[in-house]
Backbone as CSV, one residue per row, in Angstrom:
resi,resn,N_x,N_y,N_z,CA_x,CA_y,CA_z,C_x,C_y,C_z
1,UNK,16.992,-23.836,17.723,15.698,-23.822,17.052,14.963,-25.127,17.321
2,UNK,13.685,-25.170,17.680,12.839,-26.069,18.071,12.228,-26.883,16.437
3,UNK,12.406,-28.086,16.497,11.967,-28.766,15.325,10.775,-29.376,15.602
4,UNK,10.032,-29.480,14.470,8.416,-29.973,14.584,8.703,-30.630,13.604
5,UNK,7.792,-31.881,13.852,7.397,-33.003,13.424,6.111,-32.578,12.197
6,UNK,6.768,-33.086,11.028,6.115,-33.292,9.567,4.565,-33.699,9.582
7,UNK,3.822,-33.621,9.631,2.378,-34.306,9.733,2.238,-35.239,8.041
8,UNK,1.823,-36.456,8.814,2.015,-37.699,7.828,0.216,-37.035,7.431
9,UNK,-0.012,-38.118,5.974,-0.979,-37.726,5.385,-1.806,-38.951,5.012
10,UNK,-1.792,-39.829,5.913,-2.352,-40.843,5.902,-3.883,-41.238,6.119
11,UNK,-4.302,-40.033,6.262,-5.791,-39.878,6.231,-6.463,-39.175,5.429
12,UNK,-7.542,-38.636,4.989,-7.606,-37.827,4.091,-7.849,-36.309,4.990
13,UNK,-7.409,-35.755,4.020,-6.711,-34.406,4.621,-8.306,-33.945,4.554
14,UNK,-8.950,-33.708,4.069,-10.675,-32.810,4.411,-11.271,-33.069,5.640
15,UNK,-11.074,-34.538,5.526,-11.919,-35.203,6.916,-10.993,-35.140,8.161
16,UNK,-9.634,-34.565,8.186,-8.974,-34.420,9.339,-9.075,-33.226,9.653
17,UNK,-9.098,-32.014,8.632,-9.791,-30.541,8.693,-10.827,-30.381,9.664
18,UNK,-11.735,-31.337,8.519,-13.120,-30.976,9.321,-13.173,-31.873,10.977
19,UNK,-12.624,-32.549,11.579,-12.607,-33.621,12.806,-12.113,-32.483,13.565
20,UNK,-11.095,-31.768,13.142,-9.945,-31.183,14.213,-10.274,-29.479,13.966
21,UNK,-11.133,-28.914,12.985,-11.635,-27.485,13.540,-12.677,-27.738,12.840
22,UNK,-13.731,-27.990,12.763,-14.820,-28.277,12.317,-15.578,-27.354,11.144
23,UNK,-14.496,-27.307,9.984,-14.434,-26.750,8.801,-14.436,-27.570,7.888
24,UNK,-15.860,-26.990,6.887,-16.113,-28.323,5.615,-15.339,-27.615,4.490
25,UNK,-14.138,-27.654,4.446,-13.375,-27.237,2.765,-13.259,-28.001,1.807
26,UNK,-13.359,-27.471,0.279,-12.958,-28.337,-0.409,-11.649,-28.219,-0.986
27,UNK,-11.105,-29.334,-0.243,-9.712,-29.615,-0.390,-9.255,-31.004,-0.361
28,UNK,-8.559,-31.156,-0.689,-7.473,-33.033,-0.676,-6.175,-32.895,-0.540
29,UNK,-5.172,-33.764,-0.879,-3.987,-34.046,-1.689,-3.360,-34.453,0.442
30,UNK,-2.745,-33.589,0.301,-1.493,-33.666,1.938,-1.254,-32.160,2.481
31,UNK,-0.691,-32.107,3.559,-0.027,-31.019,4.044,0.782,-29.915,3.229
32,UNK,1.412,-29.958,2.135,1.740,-28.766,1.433,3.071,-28.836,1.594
33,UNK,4.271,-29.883,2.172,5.462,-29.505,2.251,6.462,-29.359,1.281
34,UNK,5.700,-30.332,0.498,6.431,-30.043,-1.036,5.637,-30.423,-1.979
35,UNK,6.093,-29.610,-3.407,5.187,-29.810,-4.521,4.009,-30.881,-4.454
36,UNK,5.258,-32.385,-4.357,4.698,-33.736,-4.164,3.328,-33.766,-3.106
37,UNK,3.195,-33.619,-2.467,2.840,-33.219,-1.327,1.605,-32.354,-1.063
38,UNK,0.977,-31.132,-1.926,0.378,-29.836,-2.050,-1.005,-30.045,-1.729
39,UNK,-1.140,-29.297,-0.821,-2.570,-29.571,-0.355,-3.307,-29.022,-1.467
40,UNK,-4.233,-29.699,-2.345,-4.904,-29.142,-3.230,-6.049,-28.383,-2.837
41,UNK,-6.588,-27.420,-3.052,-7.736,-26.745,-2.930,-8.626,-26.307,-4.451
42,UNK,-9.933,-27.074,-3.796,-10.507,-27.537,-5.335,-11.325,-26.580,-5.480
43,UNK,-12.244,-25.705,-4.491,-12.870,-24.632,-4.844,-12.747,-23.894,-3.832
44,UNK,-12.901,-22.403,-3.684,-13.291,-21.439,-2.366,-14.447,-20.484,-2.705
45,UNK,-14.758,-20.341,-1.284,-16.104,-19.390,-1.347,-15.231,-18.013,-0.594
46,UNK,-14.158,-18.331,-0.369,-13.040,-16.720,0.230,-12.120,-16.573,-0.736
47,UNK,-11.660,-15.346,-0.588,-10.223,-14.863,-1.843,-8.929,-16.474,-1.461
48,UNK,-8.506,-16.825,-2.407,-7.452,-17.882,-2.448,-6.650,-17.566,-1.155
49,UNK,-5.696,-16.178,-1.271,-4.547,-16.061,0.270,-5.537,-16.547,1.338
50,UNK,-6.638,-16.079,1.361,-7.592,-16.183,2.650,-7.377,-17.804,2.972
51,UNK,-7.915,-18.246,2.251,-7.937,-19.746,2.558,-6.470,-20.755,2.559
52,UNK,-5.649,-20.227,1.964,-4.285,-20.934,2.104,-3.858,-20.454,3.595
53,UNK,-3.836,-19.242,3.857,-3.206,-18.421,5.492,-3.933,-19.247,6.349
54,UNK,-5.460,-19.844,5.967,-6.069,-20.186,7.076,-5.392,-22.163,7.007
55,UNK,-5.355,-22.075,5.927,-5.200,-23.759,5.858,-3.562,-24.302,6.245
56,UNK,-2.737,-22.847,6.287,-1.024,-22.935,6.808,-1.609,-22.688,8.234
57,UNK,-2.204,-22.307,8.632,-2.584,-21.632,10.428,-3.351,-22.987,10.715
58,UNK,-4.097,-24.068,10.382,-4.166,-24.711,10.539,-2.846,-26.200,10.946
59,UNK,-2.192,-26.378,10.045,-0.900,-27.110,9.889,-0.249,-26.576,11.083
60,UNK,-0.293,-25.315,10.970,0.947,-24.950,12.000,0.271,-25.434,13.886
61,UNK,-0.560,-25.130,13.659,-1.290,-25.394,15.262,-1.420,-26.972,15.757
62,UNK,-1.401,-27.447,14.446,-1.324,-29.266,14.565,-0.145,-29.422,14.625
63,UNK,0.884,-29.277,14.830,2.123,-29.320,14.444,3.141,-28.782,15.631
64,UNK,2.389,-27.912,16.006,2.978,-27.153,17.223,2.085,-26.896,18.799
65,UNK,1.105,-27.450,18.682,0.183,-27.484,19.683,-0.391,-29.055,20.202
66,UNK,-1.759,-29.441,18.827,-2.374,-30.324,19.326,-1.770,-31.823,19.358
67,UNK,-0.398,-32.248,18.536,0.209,-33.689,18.184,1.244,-33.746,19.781
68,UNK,1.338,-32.701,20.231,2.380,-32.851,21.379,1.987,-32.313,22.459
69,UNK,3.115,-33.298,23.698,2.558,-33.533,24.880,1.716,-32.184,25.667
70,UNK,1.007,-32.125,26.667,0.504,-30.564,27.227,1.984,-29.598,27.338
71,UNK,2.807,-30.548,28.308,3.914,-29.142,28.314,5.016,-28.791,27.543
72,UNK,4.929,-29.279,26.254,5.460,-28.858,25.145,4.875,-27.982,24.346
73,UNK,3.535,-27.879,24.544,2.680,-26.787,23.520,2.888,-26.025,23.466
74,UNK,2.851,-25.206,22.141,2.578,-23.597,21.807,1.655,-23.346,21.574
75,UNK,1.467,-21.307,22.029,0.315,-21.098,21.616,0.744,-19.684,21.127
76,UNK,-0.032,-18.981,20.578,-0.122,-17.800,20.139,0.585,-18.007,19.234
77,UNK,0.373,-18.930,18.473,0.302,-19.126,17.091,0.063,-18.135,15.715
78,UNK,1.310,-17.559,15.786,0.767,-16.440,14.480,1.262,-16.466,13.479
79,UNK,0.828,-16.611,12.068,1.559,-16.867,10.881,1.670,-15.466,9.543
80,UNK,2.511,-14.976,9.241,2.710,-13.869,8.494,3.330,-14.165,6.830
81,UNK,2.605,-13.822,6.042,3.377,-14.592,5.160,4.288,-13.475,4.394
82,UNK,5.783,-13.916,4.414,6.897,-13.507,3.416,7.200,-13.513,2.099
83,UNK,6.437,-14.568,1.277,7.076,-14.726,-0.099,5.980,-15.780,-0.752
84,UNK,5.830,-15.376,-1.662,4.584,-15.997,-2.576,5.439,-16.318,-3.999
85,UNK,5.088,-17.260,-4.774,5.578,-17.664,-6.218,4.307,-18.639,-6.460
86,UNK,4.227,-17.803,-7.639,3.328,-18.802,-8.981,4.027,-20.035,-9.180
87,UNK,3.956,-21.461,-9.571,4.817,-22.157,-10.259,3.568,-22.910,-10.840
88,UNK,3.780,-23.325,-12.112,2.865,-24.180,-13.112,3.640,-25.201,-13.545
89,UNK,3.293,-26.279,-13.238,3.988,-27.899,-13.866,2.955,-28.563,-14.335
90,UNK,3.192,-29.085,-15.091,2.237,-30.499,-16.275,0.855,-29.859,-15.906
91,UNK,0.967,-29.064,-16.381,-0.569,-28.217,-16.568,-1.348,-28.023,-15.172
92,UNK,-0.932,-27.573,-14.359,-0.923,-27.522,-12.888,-0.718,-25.721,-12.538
93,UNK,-1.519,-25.731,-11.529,-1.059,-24.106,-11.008,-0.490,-24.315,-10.084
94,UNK,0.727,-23.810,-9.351,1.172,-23.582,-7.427,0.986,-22.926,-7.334
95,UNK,0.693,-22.322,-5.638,1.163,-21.228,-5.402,2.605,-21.608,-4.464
96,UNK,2.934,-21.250,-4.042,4.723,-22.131,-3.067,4.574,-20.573,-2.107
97,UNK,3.906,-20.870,-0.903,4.381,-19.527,-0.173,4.808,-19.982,1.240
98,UNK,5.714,-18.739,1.344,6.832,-18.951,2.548,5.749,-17.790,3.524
99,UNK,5.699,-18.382,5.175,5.108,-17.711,5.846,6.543,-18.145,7.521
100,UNK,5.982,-16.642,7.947,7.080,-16.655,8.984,5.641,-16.886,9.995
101,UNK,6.279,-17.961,11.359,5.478,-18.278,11.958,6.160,-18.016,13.402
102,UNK,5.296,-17.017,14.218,5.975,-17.006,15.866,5.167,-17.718,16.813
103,UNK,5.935,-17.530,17.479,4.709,-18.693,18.920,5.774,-18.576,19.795
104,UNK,4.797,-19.053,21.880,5.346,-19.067,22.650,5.448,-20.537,23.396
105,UNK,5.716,-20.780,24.183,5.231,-22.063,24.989,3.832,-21.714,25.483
106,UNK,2.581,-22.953,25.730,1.587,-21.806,25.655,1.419,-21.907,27.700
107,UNK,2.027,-22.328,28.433,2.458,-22.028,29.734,2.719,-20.961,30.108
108,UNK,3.828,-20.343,29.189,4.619,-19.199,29.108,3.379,-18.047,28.798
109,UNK,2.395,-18.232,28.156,2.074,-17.249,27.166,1.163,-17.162,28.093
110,UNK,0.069,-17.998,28.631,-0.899,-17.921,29.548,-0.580,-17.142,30.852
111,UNK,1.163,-17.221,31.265,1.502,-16.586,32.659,1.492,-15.045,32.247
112,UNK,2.090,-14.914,30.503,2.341,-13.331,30.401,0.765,-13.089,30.210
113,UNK,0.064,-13.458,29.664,-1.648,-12.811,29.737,-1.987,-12.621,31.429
114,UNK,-1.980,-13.695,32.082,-2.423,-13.203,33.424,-1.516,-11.711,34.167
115,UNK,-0.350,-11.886,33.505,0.878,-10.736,34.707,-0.176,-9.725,33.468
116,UNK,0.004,-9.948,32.655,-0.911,-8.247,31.964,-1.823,-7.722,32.558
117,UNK,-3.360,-8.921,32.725,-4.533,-8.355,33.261,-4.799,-7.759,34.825
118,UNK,-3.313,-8.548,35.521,-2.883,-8.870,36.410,-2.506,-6.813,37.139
119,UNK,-1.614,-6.622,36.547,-0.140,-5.489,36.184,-1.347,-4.904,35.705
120,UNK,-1.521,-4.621,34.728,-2.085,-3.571,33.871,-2.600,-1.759,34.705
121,UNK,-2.118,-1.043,34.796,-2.550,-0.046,35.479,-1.985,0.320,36.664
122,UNK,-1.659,-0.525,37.354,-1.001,-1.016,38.674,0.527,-0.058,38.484
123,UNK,0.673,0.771,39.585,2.036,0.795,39.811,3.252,-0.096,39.993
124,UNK,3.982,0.088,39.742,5.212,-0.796,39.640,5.307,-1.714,38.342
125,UNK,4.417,-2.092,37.280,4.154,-2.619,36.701,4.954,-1.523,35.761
126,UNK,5.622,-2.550,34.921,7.066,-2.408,33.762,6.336,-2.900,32.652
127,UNK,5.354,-1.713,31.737,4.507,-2.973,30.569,5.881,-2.842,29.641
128,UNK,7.057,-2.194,29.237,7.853,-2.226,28.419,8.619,-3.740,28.438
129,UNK,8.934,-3.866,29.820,9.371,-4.831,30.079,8.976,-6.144,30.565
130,UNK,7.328,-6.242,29.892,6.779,-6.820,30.122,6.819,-7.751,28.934
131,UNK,6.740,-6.839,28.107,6.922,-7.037,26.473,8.374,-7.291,25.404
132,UNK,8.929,-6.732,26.696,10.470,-7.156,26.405,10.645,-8.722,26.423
133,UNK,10.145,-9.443,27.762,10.038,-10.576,28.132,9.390,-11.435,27.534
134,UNK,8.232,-10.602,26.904,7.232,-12.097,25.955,7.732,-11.850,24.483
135,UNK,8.612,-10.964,24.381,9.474,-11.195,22.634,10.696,-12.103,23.015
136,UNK,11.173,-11.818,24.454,13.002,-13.228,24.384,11.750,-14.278,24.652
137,UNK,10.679,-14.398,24.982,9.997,-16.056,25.154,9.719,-16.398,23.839
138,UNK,9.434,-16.057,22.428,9.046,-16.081,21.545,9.875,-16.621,20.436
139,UNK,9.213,-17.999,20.092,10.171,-18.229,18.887,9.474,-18.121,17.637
140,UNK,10.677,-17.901,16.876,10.406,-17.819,15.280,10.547,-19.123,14.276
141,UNK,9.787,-19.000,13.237,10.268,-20.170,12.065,10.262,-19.450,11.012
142,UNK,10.360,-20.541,10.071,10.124,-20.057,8.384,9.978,-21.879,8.121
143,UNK,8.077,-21.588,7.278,7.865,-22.933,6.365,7.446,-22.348,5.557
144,UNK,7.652,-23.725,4.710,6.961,-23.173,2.735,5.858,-24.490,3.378
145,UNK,4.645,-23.774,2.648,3.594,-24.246,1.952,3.316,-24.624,0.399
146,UNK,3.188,-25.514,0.062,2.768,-25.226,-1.587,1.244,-25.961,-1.434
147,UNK,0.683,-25.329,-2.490,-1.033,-25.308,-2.656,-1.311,-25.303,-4.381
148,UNK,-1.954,-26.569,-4.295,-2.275,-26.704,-6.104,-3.520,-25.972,-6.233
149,UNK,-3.584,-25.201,-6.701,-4.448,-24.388,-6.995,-5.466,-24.288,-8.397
150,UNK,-5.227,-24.895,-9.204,-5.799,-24.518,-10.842,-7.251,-24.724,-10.707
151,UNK,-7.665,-25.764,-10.063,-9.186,-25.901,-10.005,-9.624,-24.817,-9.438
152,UNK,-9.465,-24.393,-7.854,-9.744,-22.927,-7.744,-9.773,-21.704,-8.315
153,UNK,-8.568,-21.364,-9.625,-8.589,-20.292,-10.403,-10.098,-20.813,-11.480
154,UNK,-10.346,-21.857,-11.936,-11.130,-21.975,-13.014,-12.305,-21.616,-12.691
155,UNK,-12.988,-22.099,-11.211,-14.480,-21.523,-10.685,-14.544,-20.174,-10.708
């Protein structure tokens, strides 16, 4: 299993949002890896999952794409989420959700898009086993997110 590097929170987390996909949220706190940690989200103009899936799909692409070298990158970056929990501390809302995240090398992923557009229609072309090949290239994770949430429920 491929390990990724923690993203430090030494900047403020809105203004690194907005620098690196050019999204004005209102949000603070850190990355979400633990309670300590919880990226707060202070208001939304989308349903809450909406904006946490987008703000874990964020993390994950910094994390697995843009902090490391070109031929280490992943791409096809997709995040699914598994498991959601409420938790409330010192008058606080969480949400703590677990999302399963796949991805390829994005080298890898760019050669299977071209053999597709490439193949596609074409005799001799194996799309089963085309697809066979870009699921053994494909790795899996599992991260928790946690997201303080209470200011968002109150608007």
């Amino acid at each position: 299993m491929v390990d990724f590097t923690q993203l430090q929170s030494d900047d403020d987390l809105k203004e690194v949002v907005k620098s690196a996909f050019d999204a004005d949220l209102a949000i603070s706190g850190a990355w979400g890896y633990t309670k300590e940690l919880a990226t707060i989200i202070e208001s939304s103009d989308v349903p809450l999952k909406q904006l946490e899936h987008m703000l874990a799909s964020m993390r994950a692409y910094i994390e697995m794409n843009m902090t490391l070298p070109q031929e280490e990158r992943y791409g096809s970056i997709n995040l699914n989420e598994s498991a959601r929990e409420e938790v409330r501390s010192n008058g606080l809302v969480y949400d703590k959700v677990t999302y399963e995240i796949t991805a390829m090398k994005e080298d890898l992923y760019t050669a299977f898009i071209n053999e597709y557009k490439e193949g596609l229609g074409k005799e001799g072309f194996d799309i089963t086993e085309h697809f066979n090949q870009r699921k053994k290239a494909t790795i899996s994770r599992t991260v928790m997110h946690w997201f303080e949430v209470h200011q968002a429920l109150e608007k």
